[in-house]
N, C-alpha and C positions, 0 to 999 in steps of 0.2 A: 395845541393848535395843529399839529403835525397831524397827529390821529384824525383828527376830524374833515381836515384835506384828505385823506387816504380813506376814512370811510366812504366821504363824500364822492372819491374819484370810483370805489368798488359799486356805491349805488347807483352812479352814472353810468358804469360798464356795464352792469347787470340789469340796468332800464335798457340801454343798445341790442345786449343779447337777446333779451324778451320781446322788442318791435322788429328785430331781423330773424328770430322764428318766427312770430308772426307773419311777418311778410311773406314768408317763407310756407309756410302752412296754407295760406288763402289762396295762395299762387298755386301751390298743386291742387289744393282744390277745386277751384275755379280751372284749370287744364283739364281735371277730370269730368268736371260737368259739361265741358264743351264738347268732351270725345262720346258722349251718349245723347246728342241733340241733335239727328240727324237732318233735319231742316236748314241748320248754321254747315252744313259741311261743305264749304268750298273749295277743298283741299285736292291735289294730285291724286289721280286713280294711277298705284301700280298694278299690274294686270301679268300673273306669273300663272301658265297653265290655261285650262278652259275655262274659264269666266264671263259670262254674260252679264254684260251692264246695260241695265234695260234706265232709255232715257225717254220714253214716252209719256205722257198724262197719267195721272193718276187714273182716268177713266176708261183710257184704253188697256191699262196693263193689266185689269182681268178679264181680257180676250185674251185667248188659245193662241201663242204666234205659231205653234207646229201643230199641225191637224195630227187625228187619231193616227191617220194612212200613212203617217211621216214617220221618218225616226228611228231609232236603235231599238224601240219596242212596238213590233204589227207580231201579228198571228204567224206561226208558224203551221203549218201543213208540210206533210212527208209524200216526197214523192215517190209512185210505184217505181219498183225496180223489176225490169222483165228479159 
């Protein structure tokens, strides 16, 4: 009778072990599907460096916000030296 309480107790631990990895498993999975769903992302923007967070319409954001004339890249030209 002994034996059979103690298998009984090892089959109940090792049913526990198998729904708390499970648990365990669908929870990070489910963490990682939500971190590639960027529509659901209501989260804190940290913002370290130059970062542009463009918060306009989808329809305006393929408009040019910096004209060609603008910027870190125009034409150079050399000037004469005399």
């Amino acid at each position: 009778m002994i034996f059979l309480k103690f298998i009984f107790f090892l089959f109940m631990a090792l049913f526990v072990g198998v729904i708390l990895i499970g648990f365990a498993f669908f929870k990070m999975l489910r963490r990682s599907t939500q971190r590639f769903q960027p529509e659901q992302r209501d989260e804190e923007v940290h913002v370290n460096g130059n970062t542009i967070i463009d918060n306009r319409p989808k329809e305006q954001r393929r408009k040019q916000v910096i004209g060609d004339d603008e910027g870190e890249y125009v034409d150079f030209t050399a000037a004469d030296e005399d």
